[in-house]
N, C-alpha and C positions, 0 to 999 in steps of 0.2 A: 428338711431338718426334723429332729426327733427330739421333743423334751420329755426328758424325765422331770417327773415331780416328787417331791420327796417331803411330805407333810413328817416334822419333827416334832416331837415333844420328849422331853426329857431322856433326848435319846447320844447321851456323851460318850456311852462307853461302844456304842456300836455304828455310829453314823459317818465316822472315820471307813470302816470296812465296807462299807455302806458306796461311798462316793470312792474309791478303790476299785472298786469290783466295776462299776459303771466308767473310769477312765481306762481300765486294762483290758478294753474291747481288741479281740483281735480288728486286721487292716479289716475296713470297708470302704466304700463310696461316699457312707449315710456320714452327714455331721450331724453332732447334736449337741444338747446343754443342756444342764444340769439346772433344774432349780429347788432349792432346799428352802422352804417355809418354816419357821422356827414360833409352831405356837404356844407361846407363852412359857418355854420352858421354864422350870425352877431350877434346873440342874447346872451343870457345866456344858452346855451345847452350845451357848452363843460362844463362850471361849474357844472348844474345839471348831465353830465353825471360821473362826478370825487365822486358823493356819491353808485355810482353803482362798481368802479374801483376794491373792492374786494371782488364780487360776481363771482364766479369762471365759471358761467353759461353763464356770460355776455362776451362776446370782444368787446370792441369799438376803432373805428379807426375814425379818421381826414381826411380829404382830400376838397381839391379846390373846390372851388361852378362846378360842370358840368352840373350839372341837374336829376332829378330821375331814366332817363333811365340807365346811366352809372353807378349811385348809386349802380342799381339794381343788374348791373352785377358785378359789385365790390365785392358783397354782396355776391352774389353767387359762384365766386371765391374762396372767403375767408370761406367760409362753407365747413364743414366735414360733414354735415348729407345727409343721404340720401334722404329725402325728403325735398323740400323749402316748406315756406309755408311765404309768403309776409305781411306782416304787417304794416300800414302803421301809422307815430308817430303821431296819433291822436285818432289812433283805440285801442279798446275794443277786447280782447277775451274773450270768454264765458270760466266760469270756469272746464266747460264737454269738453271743443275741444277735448283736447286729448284722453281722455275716448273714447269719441265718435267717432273719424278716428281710433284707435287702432285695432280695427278688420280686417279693409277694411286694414292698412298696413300690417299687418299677412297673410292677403292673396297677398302681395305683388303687390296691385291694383296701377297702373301709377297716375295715377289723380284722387282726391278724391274733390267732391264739396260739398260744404255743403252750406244751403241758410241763406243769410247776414239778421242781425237785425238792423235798424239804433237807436239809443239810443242819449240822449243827453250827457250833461256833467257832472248831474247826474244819467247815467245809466238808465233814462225811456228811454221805449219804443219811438219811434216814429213810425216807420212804420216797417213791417216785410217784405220781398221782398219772392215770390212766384217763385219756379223755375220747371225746368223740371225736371222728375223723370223718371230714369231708372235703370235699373238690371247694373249688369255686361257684360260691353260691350270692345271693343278693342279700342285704344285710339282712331284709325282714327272715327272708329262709333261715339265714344262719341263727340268726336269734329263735324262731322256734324250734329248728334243731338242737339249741342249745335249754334251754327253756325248761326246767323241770327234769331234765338228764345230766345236767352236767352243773362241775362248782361256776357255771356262767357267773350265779349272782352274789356268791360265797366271797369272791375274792376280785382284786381289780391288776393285779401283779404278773399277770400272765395274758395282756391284751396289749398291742399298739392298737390305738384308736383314732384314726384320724378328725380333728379336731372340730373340724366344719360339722363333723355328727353327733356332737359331746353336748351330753344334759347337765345342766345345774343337779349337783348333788344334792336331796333335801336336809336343810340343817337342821340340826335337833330331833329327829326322828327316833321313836320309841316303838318296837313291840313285845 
């Protein structure tokens, strides 16, 4: 199983298209579920998220404003899939994701990347982002290949990560 985690805040007017894009997979093998973190919004999110409340795919939880990083682990906590795959409530999945990592998790691969498209809020293109390409490597290989060459540590939205290998995000972190 595959959970998405989707740390909210104040995100009313897009987290609708958000949980959309992630139920409009084409067919695959993979299940998955959806979990939406709702921290501390001020906005209208916990209403938009009470039209989602019984989609049996979906969990959503409440919790104090902390910030994204604790979201994340929250998020990840509260997941039964085997792989995370981070979402964040503004983003777009493509409607192949799953198709497309279903192999690479049948061979039971740690870390799957796939390279990000940025679109706007009509779903055009904006830029496509180039990444490194490699075979099947071991996680440490893939991490220094990735390491200083690539958005590895820029973004978290373009990784299935299976779970059993996931760090505690640090909360409050300043540089």
């Amino acid at each position: 199983m595959i959970s998405f985690i989707i740390p909210a805040y104040n995100a009313e007017k897009t987290i609708e298209n958000t949980i959309r894009s992630i139920l409009n997979q084409e067919q695959a093998d993979l299940t998955y579920e959806i979990i939406v973190i709702n921290d501390g919004s001020t906005d209208q999110t916990d209403f938009m998220m009470q039209t989602w409340k019984e989609n049996s795919k979906i969990k959503y939880f409440v919790k104090e404003n902390t910030g994204v990083a604790d979201t994340r682990n929250e998020g990840v906590q509260k997941a039964t899939g085997e792989y995370i795959i981070f979402v964040d409530s503004d983003d777009y999945i493509a409607p192949s994701l799953l198709k497309d990592i279903e192999p690479y998790i049948k061979q039971n691969i740690e870390l799957i990347k796939w390279n990000p498209v940025f679109v706007d809020e009509n779903q055009n293109e904006l830029s496509r982002k180039k990444g490194i390409a490699f075979g099947k490597v071991t996680g440490e290989q893939g991490f220094n290949l990735l390491f200083g060459n690539d958005n590895f540590l820029d973004c978290l939205w373009n990784y299935a990560i299976k779970k059993e290998i996931m760090l505690a995000f640090p909360k409050r972190s300043l540089s």
